[in-house]
PDB file of the backbone (N, CA, C, O) and the ligand in Angstrom, with CONECT records:
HET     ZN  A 101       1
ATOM      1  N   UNK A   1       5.533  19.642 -18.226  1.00  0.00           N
ATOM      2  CA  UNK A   1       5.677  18.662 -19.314  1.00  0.00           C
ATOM      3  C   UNK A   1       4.508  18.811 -20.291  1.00  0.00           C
ATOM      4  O   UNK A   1       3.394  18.847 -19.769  1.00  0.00           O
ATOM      5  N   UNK A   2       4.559  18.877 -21.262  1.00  0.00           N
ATOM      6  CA  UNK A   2       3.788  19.425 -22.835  1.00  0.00           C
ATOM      7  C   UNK A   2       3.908  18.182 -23.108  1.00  0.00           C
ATOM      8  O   UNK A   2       4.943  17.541 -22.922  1.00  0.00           O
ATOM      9  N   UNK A   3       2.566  17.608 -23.705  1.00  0.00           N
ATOM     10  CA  UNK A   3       2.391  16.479 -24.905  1.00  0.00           C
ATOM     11  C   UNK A   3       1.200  16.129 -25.579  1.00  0.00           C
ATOM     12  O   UNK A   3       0.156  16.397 -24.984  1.00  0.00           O
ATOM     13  N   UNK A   4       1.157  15.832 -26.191  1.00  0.00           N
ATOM     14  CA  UNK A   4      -0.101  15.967 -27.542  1.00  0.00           C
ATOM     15  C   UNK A   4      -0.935  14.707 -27.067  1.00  0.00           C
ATOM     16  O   UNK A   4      -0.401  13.636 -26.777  1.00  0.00           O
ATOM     17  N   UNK A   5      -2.111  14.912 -27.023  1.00  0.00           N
ATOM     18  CA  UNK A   5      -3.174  14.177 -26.486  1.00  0.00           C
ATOM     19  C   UNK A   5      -2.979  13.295 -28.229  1.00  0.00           C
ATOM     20  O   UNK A   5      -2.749  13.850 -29.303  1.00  0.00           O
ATOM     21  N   UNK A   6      -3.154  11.941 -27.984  1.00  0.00           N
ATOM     22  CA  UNK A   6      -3.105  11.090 -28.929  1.00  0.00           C
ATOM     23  C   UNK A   6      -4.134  11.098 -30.073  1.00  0.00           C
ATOM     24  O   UNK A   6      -3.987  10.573 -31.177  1.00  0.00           O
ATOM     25  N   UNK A   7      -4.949  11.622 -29.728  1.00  0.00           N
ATOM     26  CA  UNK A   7      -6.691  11.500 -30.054  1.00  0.00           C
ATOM     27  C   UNK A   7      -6.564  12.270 -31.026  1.00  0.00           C
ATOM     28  O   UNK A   7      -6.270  12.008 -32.193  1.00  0.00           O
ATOM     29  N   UNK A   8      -6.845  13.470 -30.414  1.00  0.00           N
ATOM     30  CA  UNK A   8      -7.188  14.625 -30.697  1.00  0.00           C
ATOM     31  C   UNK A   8      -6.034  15.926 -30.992  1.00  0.00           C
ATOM     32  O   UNK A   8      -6.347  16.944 -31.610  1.00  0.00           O
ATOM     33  N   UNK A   9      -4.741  15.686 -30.460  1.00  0.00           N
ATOM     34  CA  UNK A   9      -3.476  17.237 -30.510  1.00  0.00           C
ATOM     35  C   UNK A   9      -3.831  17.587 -29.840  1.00  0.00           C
ATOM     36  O   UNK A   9      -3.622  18.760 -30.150  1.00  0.00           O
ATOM     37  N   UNK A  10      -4.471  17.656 -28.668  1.00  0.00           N
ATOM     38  CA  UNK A  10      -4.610  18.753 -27.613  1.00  0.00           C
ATOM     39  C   UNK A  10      -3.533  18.549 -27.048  1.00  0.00           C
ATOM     40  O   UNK A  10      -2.939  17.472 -27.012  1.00  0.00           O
ATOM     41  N   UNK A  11      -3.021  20.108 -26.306  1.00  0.00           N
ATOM     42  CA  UNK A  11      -1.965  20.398 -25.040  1.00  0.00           C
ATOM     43  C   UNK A  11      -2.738  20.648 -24.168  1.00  0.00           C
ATOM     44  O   UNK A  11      -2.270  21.381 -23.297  1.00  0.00           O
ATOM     45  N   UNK A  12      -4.101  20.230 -23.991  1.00  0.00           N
ATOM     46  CA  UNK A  12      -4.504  21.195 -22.825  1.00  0.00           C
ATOM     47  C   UNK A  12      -5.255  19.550 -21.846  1.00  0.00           C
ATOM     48  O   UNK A  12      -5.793  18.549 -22.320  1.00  0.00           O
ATOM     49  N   UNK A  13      -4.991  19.883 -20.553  1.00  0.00           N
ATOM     50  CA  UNK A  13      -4.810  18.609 -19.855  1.00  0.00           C
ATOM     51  C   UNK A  13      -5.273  19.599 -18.337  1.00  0.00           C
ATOM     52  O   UNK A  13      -4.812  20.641 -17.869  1.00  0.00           O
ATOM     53  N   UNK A  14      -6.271  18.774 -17.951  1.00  0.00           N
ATOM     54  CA  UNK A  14      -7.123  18.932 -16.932  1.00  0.00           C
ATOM     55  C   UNK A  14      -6.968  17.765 -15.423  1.00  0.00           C
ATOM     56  O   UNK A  14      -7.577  16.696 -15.382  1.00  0.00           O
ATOM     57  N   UNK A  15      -6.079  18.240 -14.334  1.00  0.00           N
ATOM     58  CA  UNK A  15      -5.659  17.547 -13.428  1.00  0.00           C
ATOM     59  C   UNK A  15      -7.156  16.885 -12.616  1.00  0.00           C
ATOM     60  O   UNK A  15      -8.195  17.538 -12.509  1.00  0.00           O
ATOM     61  N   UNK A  16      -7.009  15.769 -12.212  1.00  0.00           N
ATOM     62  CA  UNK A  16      -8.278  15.090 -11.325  1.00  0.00           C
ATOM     63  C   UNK A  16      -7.793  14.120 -10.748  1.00  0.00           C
ATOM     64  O   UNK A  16      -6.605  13.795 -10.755  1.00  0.00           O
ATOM     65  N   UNK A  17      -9.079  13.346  -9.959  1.00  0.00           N
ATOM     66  CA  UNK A  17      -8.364  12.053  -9.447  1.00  0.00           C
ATOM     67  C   UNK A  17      -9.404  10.880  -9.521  1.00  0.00           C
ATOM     68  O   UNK A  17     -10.602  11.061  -9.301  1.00  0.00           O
ATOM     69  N   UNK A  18      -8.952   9.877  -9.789  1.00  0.00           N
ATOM     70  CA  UNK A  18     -10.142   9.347 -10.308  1.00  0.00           C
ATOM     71  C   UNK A  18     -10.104   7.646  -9.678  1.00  0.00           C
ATOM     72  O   UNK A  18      -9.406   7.512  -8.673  1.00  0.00           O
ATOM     73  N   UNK A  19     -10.625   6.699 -10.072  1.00  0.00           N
ATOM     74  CA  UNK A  19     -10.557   5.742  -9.185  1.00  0.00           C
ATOM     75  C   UNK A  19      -9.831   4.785 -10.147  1.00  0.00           C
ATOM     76  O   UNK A  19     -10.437   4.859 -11.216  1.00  0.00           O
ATOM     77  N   UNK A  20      -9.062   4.137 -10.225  1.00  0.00           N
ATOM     78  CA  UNK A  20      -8.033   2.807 -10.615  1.00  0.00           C
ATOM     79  C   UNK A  20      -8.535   1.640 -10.319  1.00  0.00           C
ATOM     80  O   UNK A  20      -8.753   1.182  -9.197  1.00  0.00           O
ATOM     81  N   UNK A  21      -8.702   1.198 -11.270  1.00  0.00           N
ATOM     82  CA  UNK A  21      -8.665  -0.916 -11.038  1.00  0.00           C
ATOM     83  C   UNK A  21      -7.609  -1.664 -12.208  1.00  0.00           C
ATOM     84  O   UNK A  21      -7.526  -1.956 -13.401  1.00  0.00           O
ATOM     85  N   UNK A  22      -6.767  -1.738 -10.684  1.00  0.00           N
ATOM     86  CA  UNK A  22      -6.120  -2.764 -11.608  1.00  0.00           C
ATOM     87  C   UNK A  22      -6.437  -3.833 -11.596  1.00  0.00           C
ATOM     88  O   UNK A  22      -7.196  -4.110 -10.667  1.00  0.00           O
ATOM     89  N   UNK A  23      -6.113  -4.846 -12.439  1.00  0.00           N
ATOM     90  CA  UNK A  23      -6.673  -6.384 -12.193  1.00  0.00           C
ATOM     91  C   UNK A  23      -5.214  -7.126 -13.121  1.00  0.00           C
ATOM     92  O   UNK A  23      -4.728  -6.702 -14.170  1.00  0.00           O
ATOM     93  N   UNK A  24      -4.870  -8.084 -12.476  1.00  0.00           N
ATOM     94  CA  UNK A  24      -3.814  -8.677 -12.942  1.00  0.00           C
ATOM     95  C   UNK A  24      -4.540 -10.508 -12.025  1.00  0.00           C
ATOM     96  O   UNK A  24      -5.113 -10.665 -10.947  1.00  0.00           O
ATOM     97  N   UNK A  25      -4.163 -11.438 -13.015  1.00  0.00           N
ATOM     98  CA  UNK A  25      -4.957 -12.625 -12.940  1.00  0.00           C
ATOM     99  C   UNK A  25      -6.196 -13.379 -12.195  1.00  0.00           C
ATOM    100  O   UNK A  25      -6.359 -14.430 -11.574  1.00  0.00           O
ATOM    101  N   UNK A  26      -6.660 -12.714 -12.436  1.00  0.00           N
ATOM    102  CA  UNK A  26      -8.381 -12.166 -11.667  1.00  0.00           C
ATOM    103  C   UNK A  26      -8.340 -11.507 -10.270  1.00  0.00           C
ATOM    104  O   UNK A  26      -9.301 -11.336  -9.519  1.00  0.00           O
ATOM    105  N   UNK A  27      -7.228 -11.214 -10.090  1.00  0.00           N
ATOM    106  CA  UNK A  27      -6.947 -10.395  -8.800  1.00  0.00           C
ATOM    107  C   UNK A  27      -7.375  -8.903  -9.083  1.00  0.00           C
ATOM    108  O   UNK A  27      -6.778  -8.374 -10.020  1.00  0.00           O
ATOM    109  N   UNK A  28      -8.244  -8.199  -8.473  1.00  0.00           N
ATOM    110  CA  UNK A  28      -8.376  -6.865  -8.317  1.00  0.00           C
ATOM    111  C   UNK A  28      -7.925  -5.813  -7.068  1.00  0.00           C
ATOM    112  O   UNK A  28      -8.276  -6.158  -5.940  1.00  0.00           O
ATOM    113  N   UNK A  29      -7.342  -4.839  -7.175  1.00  0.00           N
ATOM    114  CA  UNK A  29      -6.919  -3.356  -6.177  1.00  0.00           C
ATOM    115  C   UNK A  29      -7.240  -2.464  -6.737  1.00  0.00           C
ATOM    116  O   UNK A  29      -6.674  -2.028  -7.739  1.00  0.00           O
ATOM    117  N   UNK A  30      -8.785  -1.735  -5.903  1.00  0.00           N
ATOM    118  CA  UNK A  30      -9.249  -0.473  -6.654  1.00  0.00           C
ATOM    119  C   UNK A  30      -8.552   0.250  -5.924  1.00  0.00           C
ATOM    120  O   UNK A  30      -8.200  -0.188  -4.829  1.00  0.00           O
ATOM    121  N   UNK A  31      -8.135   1.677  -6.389  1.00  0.00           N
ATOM    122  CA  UNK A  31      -6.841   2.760  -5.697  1.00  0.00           C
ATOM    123  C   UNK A  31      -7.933   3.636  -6.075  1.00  0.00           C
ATOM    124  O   UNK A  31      -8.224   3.828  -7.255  1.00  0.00           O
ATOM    125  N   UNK A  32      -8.740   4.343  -4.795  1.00  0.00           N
ATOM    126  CA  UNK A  32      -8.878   5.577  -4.969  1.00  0.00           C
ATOM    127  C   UNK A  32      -8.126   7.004  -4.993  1.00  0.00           C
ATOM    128  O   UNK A  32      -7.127   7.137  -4.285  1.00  0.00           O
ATOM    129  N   UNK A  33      -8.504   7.894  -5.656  1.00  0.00           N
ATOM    130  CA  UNK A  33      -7.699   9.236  -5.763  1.00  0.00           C
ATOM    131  C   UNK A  33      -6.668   8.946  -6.282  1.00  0.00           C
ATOM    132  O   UNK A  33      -5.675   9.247  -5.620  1.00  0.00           O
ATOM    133  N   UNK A  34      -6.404   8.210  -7.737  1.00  0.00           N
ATOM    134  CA  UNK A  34      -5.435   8.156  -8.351  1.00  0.00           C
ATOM    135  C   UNK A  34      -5.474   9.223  -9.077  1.00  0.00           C
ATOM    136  O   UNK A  34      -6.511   9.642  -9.593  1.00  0.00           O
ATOM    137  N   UNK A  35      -4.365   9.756  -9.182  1.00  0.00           N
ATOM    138  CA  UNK A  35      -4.263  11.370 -10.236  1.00  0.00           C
ATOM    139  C   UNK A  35      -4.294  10.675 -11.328  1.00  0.00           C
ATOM    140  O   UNK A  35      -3.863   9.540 -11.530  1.00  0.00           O
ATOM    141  N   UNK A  36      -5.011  11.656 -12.278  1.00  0.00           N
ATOM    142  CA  UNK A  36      -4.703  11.325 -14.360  1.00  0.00           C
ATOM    143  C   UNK A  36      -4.944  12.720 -14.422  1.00  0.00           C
ATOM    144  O   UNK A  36      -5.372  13.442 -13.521  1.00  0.00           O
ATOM    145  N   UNK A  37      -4.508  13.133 -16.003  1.00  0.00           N
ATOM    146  CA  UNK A  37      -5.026  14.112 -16.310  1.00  0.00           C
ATOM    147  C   UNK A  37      -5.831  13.591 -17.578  1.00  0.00           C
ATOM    148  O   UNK A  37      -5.694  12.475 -18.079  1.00  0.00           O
ATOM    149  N   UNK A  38      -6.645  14.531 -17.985  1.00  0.00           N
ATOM    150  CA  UNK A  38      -7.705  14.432 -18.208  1.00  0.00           C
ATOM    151  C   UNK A  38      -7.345  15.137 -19.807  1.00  0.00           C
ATOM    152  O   UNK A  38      -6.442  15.968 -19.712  1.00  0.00           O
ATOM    153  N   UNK A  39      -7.864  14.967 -21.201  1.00  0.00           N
ATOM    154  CA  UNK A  39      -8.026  15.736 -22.566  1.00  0.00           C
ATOM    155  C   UNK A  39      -8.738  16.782 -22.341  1.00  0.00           C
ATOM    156  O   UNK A  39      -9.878  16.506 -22.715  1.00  0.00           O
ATOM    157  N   UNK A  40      -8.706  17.645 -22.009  1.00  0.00           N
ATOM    158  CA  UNK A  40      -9.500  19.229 -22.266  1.00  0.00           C
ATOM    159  C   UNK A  40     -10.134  18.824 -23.733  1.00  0.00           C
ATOM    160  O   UNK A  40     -11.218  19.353 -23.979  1.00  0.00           O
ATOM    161  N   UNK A  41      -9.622  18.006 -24.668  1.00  0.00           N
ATOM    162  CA  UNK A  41     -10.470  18.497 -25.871  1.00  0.00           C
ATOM    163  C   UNK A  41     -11.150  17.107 -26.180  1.00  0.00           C
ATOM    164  O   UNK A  41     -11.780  17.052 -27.235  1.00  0.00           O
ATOM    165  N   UNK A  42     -11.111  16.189 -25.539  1.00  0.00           N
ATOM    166  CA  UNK A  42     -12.056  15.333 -25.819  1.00  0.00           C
ATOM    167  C   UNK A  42     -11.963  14.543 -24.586  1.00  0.00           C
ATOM    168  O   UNK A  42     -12.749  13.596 -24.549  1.00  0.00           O
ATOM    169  N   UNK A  43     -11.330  14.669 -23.743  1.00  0.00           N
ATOM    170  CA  UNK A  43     -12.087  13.625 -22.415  1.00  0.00           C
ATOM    171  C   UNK A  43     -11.320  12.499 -22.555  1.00  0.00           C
ATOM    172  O   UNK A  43     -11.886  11.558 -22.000  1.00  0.00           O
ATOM    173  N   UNK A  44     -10.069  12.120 -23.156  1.00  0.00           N
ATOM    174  CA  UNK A  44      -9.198  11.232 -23.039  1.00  0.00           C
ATOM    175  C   UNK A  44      -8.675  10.890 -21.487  1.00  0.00           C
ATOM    176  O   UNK A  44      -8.077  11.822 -20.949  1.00  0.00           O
ATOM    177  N   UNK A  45      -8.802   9.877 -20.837  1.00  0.00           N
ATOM    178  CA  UNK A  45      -8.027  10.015 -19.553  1.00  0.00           C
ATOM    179  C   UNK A  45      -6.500   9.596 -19.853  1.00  0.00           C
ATOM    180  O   UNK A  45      -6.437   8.616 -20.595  1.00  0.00           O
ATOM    181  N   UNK A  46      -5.558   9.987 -19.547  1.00  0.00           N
ATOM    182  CA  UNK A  46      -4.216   9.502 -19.620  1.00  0.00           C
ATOM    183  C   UNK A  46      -3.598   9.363 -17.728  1.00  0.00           C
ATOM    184  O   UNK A  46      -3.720   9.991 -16.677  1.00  0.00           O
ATOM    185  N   UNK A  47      -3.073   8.399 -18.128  1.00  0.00           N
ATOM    186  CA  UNK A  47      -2.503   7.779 -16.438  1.00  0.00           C
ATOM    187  C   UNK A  47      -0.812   8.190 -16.451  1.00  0.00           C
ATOM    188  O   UNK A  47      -0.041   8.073 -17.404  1.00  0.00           O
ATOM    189  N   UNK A  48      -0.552   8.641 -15.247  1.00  0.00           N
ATOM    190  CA  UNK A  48       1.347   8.997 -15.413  1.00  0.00           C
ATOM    191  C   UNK A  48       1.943   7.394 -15.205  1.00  0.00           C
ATOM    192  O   UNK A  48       1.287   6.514 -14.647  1.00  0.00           O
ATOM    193  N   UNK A  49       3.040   7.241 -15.655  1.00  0.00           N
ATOM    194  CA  UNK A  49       3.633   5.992 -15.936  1.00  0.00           C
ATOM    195  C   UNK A  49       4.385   5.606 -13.877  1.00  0.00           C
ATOM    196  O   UNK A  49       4.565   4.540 -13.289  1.00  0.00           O
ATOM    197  N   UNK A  50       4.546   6.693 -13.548  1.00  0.00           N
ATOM    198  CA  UNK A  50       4.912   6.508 -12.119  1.00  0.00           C
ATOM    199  C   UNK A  50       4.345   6.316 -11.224  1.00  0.00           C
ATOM    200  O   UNK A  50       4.969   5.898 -10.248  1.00  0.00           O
ATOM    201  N   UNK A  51       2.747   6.548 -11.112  1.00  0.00           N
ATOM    202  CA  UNK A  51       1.821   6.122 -10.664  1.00  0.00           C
ATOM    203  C   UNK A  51       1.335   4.746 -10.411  1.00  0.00           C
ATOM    204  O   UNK A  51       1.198   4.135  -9.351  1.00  0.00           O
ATOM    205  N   UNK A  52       0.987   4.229 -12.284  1.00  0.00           N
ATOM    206  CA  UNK A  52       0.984   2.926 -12.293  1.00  0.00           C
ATOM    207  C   UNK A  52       1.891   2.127 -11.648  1.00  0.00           C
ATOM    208  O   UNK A  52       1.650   1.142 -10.950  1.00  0.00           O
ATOM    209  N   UNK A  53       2.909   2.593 -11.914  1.00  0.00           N
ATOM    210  CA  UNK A  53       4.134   1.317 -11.605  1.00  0.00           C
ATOM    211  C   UNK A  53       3.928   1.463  -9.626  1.00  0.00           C
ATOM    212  O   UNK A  53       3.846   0.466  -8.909  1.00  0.00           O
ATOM    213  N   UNK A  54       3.892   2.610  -9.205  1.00  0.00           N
ATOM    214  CA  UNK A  54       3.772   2.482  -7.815  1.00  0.00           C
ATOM    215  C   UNK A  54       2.427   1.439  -7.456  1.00  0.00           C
ATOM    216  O   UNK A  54       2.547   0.670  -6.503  1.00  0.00           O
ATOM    217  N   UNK A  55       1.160   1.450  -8.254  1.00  0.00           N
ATOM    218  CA  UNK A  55      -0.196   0.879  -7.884  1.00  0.00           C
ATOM    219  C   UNK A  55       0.431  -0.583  -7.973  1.00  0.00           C
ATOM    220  O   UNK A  55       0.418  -1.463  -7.112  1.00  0.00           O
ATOM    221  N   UNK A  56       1.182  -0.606  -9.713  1.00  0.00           N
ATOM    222  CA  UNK A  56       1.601  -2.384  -9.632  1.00  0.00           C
ATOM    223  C   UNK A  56       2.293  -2.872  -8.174  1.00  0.00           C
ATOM    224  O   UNK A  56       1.958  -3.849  -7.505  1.00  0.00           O
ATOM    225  N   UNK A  57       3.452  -1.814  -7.858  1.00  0.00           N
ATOM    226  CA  UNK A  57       4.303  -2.737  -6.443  1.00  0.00           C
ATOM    227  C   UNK A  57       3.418  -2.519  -5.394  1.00  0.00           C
ATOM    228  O   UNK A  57       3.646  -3.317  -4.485  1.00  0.00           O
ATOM    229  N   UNK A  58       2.443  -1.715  -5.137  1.00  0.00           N
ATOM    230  CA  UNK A  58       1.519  -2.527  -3.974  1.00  0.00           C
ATOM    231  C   UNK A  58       0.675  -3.294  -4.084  1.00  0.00           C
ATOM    232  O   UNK A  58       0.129  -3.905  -3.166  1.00  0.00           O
ATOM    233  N   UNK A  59       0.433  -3.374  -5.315  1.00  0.00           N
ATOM    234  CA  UNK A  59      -0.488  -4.618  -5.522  1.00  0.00           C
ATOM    235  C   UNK A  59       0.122  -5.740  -4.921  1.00  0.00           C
ATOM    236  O   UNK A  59      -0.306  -6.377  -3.960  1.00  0.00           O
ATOM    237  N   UNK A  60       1.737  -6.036  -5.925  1.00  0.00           N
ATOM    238  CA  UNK A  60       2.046  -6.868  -5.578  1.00  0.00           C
ATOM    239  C   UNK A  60       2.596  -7.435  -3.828  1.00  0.00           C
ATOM    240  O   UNK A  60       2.770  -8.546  -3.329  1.00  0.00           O
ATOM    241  N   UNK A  61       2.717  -6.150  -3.364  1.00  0.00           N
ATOM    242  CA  UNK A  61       3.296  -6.195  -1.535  1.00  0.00           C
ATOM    243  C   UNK A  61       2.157  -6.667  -1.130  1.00  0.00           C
ATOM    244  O   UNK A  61       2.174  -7.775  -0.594  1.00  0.00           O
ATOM    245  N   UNK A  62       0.668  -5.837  -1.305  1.00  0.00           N
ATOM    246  CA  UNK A  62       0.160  -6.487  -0.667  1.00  0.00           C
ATOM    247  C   UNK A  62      -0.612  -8.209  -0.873  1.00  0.00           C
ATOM    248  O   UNK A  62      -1.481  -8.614  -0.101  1.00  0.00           O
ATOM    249  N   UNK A  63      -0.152  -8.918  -1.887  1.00  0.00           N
ATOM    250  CA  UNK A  63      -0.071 -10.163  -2.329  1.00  0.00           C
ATOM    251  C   UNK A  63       0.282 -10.573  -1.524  1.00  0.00           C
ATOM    252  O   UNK A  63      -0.401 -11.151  -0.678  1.00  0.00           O
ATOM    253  N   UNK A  64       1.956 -10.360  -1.490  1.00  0.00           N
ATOM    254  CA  UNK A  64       3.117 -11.164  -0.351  1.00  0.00           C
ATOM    255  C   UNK A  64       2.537 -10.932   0.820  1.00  0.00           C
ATOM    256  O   UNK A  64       3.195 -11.573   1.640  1.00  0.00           O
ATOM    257  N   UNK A  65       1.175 -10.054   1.668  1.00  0.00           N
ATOM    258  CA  UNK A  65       1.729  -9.941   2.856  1.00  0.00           C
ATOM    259  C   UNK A  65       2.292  -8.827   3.314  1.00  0.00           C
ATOM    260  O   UNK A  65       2.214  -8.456   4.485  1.00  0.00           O
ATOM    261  N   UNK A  66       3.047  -8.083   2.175  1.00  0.00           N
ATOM    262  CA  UNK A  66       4.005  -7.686   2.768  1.00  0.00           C
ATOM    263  C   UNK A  66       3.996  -6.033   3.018  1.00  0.00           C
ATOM    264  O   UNK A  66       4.868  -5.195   3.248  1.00  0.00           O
ATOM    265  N   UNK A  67       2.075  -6.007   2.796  1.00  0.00           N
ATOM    266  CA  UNK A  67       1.692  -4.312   3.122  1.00  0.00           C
ATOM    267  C   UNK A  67       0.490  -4.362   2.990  1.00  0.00           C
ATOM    268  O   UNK A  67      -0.179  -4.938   2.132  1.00  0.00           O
ATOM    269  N   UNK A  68       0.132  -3.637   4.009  1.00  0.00           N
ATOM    270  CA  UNK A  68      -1.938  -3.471   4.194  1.00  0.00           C
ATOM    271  C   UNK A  68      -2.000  -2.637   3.519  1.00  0.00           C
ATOM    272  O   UNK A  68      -1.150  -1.809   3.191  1.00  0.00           O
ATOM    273  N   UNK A  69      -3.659  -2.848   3.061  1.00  0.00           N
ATOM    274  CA  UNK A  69      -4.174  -2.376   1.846  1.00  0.00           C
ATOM    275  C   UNK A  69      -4.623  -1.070   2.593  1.00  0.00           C
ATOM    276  O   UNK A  69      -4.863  -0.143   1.820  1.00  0.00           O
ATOM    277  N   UNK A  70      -4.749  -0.862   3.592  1.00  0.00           N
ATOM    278  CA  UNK A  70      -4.945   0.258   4.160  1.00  0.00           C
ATOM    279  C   UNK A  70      -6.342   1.192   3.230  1.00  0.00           C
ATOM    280  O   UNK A  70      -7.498   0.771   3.193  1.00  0.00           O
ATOM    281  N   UNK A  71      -5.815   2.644   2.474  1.00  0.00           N
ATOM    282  CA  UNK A  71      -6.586   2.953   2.026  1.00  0.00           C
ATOM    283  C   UNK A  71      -7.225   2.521   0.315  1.00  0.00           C
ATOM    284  O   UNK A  71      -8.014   3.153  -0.387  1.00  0.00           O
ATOM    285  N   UNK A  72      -6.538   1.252   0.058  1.00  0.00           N
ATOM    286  CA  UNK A  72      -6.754   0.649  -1.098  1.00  0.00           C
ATOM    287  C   UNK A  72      -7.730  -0.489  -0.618  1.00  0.00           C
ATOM    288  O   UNK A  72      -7.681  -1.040   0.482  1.00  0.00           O
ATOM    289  N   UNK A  73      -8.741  -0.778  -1.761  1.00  0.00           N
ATOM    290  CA  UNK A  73      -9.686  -1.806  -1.828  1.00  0.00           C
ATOM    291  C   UNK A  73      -9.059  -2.925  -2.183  1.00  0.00           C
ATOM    292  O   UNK A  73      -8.079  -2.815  -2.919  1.00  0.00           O
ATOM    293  N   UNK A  74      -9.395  -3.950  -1.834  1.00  0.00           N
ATOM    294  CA  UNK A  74      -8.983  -5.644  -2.298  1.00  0.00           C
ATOM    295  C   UNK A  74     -10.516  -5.462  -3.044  1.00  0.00           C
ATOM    296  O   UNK A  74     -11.237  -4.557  -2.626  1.00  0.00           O
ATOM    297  N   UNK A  75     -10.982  -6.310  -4.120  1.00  0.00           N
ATOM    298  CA  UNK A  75     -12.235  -6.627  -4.425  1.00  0.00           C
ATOM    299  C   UNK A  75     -12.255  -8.293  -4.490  1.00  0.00           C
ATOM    300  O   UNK A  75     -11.545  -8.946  -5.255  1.00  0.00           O
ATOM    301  N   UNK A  76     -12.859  -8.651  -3.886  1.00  0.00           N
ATOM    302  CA  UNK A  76     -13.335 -10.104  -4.417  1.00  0.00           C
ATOM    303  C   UNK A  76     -13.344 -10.784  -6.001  1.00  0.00           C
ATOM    304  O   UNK A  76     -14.342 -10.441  -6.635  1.00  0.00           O
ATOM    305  N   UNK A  77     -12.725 -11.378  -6.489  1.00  0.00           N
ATOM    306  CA  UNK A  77     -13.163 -11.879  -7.642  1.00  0.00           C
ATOM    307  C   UNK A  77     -14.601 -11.668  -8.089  1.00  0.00           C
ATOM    308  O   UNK A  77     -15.112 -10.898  -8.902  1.00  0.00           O
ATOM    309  N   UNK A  78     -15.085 -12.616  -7.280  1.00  0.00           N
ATOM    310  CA  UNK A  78     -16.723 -12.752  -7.600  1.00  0.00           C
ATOM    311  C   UNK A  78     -17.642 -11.369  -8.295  1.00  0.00           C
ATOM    312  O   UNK A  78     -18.611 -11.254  -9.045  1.00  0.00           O
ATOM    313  N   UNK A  79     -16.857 -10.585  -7.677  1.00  0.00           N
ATOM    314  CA  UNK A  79     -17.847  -9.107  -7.960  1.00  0.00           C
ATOM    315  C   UNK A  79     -17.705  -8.945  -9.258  1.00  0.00           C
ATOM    316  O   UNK A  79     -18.541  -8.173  -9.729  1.00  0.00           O
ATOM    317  N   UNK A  80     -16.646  -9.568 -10.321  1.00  0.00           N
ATOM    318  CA  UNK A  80     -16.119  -9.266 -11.616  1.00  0.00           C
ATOM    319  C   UNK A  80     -16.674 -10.524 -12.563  1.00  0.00           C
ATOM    320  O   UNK A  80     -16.534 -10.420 -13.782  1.00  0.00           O
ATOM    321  N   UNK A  81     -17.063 -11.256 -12.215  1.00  0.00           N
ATOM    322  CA  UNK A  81     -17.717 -12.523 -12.443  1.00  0.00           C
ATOM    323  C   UNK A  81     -16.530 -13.173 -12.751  1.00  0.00           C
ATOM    324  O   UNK A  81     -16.382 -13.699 -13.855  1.00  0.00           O
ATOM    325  N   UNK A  82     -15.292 -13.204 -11.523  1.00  0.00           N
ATOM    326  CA  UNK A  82     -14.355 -14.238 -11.961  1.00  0.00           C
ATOM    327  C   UNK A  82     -13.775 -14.510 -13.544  1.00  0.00           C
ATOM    328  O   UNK A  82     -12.983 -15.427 -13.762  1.00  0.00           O
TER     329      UNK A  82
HETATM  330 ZN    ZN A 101      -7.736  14.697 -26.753  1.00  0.00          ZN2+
END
C-alpha cells in the first residue's frame, strides 16, 4: 500500500513499534509494540486504522472485565494529573 506522507509527499515509510497511549475519559492503556510506520522524510508517525480500532476494543473489554490486560498497561489516572 503506497501513500503520500501528509507533511511532506514522501512514499517512503519506515516500519517500527512504538508505545501507544490511549486515553479516553481520563482512563489510560499504554500498548506496547504497537506497529506505525514511520516518514522516512520527516519523522511523521502514522498509526494503521486496524490497529487502533483493535487497541479501542480492548480497552474497552478490559473496562467490562471482560479481558486481562495481560501484556497491556492500565495507568492510574494520577500519573496524568487526572
Ligand atoms: Zn513526511
Amino acid at each position: 500500500m503506497t501513500r503520500k506522507c501528509n507533511f511532506c509527499g514522501s512514499t517512503e515509510y519506515e516500519q517500527r513499534k512504538t508505545e501507544y497511549l490511549y486515553s479516553y475519559k481520563g482512563n489510560y492503556l499504554l500498548v506496547p509494540n504497537t506497529p506505525v510506520e514511520v516518514c522516512a522524510g520527516c519523522g511523521m508517525v502514522y498509526y494503521d486504522a486496524g490497529v487502533l480500532k483493535e487497541i479501542e476494543r480492548r480497552f474497552f473489554a478490559i473496562q467490562k472485565k471482560e479481558e486481562k490486560p495481560d501484556s497491556y498497561v492500565e495507568l492510574p489516572r494520577a500519573a496524568y494529573g487526572g
